[in-house]
N, CA, C and O atoms as a GROMACS GRO file, in nm:
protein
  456
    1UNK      N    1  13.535   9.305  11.835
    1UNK     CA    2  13.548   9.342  11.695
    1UNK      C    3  13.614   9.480  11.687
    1UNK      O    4  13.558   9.569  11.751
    2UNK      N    5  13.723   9.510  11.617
    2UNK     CA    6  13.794   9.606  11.596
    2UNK      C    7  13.714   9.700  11.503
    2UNK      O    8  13.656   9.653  11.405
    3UNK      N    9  13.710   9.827  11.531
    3UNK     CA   10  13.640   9.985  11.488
    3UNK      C   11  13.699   9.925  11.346
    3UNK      O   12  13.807   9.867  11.335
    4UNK      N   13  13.601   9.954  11.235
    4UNK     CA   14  13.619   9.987  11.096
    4UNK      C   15  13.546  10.107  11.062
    4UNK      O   16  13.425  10.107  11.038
    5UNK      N   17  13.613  10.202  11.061
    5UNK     CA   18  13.567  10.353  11.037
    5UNK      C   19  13.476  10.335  10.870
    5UNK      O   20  13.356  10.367  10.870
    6UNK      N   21  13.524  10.298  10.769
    6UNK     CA   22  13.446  10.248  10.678
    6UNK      C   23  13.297  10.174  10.622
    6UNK      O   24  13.216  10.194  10.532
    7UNK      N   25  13.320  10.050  10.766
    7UNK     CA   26  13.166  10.036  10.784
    7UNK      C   27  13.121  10.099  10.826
    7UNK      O   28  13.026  10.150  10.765
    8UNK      N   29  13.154  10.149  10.973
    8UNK     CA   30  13.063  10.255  11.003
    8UNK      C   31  13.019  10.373  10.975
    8UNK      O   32  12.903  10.401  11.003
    9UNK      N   33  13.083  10.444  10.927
    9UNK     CA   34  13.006  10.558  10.877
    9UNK      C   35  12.901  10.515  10.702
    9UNK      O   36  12.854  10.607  10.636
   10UNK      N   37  12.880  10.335  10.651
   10UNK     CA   38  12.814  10.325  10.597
   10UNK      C   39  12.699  10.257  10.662
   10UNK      O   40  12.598  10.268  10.593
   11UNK      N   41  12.682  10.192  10.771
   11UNK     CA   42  12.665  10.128  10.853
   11UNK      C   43  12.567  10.229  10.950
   11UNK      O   44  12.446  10.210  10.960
   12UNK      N   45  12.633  10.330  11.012
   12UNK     CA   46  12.596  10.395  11.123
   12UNK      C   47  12.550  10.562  11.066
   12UNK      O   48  12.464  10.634  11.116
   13UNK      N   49  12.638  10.590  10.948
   13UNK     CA   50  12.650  10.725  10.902
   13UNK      C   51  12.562  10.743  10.799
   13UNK      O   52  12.454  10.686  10.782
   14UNK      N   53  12.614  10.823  10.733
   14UNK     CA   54  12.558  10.861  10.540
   14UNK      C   55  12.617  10.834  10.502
   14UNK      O   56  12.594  10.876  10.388
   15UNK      N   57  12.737  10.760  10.494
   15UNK     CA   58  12.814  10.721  10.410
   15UNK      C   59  12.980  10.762  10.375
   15UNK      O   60  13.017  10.876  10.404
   16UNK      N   61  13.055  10.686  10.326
   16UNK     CA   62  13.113  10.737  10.287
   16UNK      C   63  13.131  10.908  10.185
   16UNK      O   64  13.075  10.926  10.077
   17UNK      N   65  13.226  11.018  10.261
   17UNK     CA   66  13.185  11.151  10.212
   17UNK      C   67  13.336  11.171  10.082
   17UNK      O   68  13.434  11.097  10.094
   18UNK      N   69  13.330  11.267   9.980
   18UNK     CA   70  13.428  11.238   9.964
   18UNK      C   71  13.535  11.334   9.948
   18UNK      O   72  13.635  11.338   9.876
   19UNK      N   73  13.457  11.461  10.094
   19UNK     CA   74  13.539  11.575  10.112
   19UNK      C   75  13.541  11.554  10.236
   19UNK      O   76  13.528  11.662  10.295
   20UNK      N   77  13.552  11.460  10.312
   20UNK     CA   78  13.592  11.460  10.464
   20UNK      C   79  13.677  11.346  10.495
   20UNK      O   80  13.704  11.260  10.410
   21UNK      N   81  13.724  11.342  10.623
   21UNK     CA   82  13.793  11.198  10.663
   21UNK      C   83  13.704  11.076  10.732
   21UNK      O   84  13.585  11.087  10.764
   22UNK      N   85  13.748  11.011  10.742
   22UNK     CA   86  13.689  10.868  10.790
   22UNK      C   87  13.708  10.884  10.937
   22UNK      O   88  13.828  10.883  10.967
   23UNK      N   89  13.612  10.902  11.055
   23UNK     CA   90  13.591  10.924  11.172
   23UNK      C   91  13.744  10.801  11.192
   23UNK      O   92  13.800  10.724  11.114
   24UNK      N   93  13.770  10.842  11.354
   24UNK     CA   94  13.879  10.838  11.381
   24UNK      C   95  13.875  10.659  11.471
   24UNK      O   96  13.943  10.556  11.471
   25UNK      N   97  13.734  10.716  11.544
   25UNK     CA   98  13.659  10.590  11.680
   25UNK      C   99  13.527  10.618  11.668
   25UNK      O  100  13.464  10.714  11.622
   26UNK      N  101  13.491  10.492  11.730
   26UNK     CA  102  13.349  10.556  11.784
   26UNK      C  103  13.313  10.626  11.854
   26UNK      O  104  13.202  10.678  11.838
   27UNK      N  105  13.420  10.666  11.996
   27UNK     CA  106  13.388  10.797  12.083
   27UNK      C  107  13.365  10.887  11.946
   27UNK      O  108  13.251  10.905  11.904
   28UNK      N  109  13.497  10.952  11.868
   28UNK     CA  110  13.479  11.053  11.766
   28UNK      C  111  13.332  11.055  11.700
   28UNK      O  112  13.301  11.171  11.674
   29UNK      N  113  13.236  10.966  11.666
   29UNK     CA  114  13.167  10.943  11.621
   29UNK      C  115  13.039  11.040  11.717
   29UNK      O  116  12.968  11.140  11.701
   30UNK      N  117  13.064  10.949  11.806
   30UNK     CA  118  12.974  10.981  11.926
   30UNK      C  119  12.989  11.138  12.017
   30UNK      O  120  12.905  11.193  12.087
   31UNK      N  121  13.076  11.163  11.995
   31UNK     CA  122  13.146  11.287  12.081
   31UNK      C  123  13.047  11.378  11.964
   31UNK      O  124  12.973  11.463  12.014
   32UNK      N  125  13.046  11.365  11.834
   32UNK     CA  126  13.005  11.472  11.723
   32UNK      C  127  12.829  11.494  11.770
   32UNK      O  128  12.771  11.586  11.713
   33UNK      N  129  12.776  11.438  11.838
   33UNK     CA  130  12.655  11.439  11.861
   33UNK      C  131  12.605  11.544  11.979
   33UNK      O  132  12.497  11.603  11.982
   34UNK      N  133  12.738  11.553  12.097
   34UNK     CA  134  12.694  11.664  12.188
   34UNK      C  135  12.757  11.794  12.161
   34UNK      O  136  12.782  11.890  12.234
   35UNK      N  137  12.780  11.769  12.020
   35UNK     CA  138  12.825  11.928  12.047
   35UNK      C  139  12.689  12.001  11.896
   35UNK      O  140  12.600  11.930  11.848
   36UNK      N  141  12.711  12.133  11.862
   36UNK     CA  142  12.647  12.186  11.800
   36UNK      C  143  12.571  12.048  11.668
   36UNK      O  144  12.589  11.930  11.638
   37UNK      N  145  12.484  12.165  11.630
   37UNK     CA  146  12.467  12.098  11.517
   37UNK      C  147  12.530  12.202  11.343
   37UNK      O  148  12.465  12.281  11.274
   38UNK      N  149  12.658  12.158  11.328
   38UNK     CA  150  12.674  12.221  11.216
   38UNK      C  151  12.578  12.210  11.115
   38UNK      O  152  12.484  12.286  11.137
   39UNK      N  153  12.571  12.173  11.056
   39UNK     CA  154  12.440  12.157  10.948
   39UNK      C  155  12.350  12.127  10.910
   39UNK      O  156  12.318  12.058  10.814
   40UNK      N  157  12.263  12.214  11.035
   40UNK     CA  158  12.170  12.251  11.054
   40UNK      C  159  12.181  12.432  11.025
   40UNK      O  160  12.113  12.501  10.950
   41UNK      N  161  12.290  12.469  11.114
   41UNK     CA  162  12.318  12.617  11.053
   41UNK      C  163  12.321  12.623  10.923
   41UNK      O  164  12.250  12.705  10.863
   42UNK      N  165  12.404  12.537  10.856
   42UNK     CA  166  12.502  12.576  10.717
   42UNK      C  167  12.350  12.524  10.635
   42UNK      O  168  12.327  12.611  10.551
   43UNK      N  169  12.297  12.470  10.632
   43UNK     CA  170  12.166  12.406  10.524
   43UNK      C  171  12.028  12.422  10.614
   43UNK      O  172  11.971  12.313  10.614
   44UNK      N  173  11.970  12.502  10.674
   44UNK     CA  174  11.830  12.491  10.750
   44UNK      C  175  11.732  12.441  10.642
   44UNK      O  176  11.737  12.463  10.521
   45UNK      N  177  11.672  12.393  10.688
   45UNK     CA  178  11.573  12.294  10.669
   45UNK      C  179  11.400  12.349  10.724
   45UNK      O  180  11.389  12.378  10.843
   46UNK      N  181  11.291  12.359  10.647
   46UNK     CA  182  11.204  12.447  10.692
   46UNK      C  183  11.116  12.373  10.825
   46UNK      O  184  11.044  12.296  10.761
   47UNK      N  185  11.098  12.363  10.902
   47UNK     CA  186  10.996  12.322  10.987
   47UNK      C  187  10.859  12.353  10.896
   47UNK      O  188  10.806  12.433  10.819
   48UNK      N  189  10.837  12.159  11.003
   48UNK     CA  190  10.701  12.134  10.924
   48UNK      C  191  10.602  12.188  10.909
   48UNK      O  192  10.536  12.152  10.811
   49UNK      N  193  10.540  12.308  11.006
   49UNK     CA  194  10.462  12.422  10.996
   49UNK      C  195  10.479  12.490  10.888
   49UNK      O  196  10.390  12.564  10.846
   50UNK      N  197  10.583  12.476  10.831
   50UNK     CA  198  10.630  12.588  10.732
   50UNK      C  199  10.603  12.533  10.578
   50UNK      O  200  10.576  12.594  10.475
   51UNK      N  201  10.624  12.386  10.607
   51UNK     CA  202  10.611  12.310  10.491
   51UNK      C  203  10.480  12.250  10.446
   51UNK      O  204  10.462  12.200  10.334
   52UNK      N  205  10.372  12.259  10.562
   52UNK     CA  206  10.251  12.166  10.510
   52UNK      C  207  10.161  12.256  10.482
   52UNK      O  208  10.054  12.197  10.501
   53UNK      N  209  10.134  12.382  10.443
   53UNK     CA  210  10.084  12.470  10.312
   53UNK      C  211  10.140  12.398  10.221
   53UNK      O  212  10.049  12.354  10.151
   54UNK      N  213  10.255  12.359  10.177
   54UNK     CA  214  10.283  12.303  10.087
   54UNK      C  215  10.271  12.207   9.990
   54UNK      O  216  10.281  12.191   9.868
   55UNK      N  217  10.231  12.115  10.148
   55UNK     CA  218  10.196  12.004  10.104
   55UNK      C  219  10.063  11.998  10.060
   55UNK      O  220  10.034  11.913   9.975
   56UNK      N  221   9.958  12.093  10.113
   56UNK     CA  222   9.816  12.131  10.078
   56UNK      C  223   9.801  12.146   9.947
   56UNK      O  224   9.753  12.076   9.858
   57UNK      N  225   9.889  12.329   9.956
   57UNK     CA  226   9.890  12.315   9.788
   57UNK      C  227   9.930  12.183   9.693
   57UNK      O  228   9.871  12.153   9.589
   58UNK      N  229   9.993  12.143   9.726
   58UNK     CA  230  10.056  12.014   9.614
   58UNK      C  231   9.949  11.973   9.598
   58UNK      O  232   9.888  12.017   9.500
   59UNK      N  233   9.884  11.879   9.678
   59UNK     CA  234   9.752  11.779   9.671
   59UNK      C  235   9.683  11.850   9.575
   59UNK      O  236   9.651  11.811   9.463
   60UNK      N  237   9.657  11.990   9.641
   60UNK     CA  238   9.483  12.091   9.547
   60UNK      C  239   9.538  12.113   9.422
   60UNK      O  240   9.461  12.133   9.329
   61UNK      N  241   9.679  12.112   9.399
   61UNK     CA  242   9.737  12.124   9.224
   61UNK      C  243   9.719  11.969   9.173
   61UNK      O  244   9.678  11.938   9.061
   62UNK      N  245   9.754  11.890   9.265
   62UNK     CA  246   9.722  11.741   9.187
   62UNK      C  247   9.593  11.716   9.172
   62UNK      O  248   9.560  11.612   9.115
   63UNK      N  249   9.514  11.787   9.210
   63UNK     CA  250   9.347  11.724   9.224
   63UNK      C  251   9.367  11.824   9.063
   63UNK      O  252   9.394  11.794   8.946
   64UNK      N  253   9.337  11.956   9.136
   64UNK     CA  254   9.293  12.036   8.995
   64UNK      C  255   9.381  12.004   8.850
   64UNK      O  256   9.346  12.041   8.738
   65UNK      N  257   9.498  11.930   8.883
   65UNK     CA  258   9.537  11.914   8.721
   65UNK      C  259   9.465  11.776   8.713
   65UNK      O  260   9.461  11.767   8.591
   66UNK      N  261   9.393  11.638   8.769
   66UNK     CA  262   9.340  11.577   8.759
   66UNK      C  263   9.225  11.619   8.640
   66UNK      O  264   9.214  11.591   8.520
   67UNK      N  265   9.144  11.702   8.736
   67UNK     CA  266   9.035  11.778   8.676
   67UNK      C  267   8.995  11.838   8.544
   67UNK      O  268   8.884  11.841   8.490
   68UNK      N  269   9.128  11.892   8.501
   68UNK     CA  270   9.154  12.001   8.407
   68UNK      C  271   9.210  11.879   8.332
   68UNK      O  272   9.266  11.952   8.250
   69UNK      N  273   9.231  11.802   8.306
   69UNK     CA  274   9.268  11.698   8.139
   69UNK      C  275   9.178  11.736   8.063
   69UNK      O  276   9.067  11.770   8.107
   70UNK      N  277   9.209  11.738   7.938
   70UNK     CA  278   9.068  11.757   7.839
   70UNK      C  279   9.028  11.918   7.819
   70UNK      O  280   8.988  11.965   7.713
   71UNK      N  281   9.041  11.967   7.904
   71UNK     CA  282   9.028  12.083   7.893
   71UNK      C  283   9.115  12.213   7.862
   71UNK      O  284   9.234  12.198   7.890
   72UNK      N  285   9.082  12.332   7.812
   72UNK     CA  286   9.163  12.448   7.776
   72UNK      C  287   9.308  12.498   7.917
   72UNK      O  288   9.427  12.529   7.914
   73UNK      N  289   9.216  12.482   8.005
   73UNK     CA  290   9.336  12.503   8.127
   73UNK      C  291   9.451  12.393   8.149
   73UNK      O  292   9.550  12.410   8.220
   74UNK      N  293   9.423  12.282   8.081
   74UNK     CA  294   9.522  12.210   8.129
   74UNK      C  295   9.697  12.182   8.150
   74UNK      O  296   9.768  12.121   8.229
   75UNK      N  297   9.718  12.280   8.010
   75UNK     CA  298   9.823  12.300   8.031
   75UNK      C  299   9.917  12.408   8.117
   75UNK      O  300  10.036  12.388   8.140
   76UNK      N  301   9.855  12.507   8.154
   76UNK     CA  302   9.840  12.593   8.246
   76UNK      C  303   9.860  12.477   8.380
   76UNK      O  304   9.966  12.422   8.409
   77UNK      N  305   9.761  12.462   8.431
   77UNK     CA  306   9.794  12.354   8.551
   77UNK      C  307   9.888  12.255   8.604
   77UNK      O  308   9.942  12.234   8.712
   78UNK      N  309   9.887  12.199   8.480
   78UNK     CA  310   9.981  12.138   8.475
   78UNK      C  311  10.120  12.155   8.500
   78UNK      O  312  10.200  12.091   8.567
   79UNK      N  313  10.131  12.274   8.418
   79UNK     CA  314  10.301  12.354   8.471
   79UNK      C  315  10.310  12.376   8.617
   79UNK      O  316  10.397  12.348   8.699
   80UNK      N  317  10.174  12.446   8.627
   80UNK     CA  318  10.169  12.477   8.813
   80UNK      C  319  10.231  12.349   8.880
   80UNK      O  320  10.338  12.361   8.941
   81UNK      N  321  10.162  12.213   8.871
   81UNK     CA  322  10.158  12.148   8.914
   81UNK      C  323  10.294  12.096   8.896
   81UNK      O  324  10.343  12.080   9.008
   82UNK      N  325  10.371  12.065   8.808
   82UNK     CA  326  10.466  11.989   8.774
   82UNK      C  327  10.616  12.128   8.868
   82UNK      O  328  10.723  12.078   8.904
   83UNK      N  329  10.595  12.269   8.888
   83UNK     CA  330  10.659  12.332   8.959
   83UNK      C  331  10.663  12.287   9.127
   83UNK      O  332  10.748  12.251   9.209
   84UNK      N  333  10.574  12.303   9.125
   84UNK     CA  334  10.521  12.232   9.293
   84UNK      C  335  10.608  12.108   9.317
   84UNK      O  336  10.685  12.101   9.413
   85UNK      N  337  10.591  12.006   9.221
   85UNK     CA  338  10.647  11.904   9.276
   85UNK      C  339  10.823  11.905   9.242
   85UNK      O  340  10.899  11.815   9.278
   86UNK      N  341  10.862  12.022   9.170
   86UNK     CA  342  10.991  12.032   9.165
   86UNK      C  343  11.040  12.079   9.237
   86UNK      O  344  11.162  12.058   9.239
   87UNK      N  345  10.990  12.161   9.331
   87UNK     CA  346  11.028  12.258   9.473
   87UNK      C  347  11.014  12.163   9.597
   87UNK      O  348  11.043  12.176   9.716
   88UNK      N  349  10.964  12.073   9.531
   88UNK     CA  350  10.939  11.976   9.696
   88UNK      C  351  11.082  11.821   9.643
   88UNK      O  352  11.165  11.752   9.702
   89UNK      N  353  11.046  11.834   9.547
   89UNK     CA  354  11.194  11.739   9.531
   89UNK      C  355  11.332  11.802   9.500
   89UNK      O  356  11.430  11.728   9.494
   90UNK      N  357  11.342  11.905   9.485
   90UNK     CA  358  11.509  12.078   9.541
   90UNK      C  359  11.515  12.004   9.670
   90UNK      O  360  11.589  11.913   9.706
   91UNK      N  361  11.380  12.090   9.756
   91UNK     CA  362  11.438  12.100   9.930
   91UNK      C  363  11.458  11.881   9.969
   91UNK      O  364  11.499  11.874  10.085
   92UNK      N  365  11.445  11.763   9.920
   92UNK     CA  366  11.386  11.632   9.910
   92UNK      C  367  11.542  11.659   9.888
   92UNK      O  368  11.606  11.627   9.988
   93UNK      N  369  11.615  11.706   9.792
   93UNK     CA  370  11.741  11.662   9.739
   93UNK      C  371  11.856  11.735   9.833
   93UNK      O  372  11.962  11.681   9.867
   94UNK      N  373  11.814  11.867   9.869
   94UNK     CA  374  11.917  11.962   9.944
   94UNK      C  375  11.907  11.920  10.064
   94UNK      O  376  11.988  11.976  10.137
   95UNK      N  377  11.818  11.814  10.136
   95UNK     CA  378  11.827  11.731  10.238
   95UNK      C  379  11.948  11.654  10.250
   95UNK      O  380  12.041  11.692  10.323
   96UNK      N  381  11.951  11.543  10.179
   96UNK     CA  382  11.984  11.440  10.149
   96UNK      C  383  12.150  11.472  10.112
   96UNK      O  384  12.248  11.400  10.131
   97UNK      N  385  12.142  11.603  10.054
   97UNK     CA  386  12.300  11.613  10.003
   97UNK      C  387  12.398  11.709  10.082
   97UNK      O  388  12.518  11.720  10.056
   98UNK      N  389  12.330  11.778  10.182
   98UNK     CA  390  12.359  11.789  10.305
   98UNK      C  391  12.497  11.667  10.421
   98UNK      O  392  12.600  11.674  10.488
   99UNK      N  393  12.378  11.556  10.364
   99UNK     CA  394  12.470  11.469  10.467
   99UNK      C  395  12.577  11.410  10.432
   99UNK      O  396  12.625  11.321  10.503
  100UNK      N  397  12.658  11.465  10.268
  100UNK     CA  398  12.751  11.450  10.232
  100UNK      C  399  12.836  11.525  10.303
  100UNK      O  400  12.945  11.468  10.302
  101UNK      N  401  12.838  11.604  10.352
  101UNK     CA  402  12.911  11.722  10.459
  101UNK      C  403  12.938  11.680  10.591
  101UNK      O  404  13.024  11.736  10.659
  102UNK      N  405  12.859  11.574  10.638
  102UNK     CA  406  12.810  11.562  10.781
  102UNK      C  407  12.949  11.546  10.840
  102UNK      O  408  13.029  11.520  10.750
  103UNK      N  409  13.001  11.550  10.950
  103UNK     CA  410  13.135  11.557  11.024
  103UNK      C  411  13.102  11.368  11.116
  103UNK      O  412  12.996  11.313  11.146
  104UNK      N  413  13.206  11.335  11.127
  104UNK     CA  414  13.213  11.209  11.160
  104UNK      C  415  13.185  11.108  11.128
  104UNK      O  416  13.180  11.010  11.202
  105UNK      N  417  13.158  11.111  10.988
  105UNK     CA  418  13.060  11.005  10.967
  105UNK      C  419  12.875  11.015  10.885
  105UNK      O  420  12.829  10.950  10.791
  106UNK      N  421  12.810  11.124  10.972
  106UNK     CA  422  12.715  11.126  10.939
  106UNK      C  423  12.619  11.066  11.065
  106UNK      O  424  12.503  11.039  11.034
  107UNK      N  425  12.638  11.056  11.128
  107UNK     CA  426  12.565  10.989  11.244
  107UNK      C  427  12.464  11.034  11.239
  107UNK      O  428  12.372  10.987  11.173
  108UNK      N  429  12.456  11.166  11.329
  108UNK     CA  430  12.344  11.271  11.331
  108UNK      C  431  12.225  11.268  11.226
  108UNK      O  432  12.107  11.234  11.229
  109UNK      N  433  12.292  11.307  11.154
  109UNK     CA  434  12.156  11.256  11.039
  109UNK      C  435  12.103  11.144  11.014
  109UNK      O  436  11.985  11.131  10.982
  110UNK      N  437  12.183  11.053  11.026
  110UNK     CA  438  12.142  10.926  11.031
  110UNK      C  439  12.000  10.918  11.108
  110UNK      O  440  11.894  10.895  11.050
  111UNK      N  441  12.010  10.935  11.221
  111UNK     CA  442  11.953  10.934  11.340
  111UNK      C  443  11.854  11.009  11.331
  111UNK      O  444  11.763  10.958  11.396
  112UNK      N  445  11.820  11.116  11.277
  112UNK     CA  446  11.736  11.262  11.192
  112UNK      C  447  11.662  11.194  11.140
  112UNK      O  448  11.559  11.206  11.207
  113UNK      N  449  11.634  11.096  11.027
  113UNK     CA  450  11.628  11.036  10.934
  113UNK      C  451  11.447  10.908  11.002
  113UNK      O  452  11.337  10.875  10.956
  114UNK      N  453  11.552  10.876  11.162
  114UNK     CA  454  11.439  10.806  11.181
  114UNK      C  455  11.278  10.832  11.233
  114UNK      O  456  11.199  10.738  11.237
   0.00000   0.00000   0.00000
């Protein structure tokens, strides 16, 4: 079966990008994997140590705005709460749109992903 740079980088990649070119082969594809990781520099991404305070807090804001319905604090909490989960779906989105950038295809991330 003859290389379709098209499937594959929907296939194998992130997709079609629509500020890059369509990988060349699959070596090209494959070659992009031993060398650096560009974007990882250009977009870092927090390690999970870094992120599961986060995730703590989230839960203890979802419990306590649970809690707080009905009551004078609730709207207070609620904002808390509804911030929290907007900071976790930013870094959820600045993931994801990252791999519009990805060089070859997208492989790498692909592969990140699992």
């Amino acid at each position: 079966m003859a290389f379709d740079p098209a499937c594959a980088v929907l296939r194998f990649g992130t997709g079609l990008s629509p500020r890059l070119p369509l990988p060349a082969s699959t070596a090209a594809m494959l070659a992009a994997l031993l060398g650096p990781d560009e974007l990882a520099r250009r977009h870092p991404i927090p390690a999970f140590g870094k992120t599961q305070p986060d995730l703590a807090d989230s839960r203890a804001a979802q419990r306590n705005y649970r809690k707080s319905r009905g009551t004078e604090n609730e709207e207070a909490v609620r904002s808390a709460f509804k911030t929290l989960r907007r900071d976790a779906a930013a870094l959820t989105q600045r993931s994801f749109v990252a791999g519009i950038e990805a060089p070859e295809g997208g492989l790498r991330e692909r592969l990140t992903r699992f």
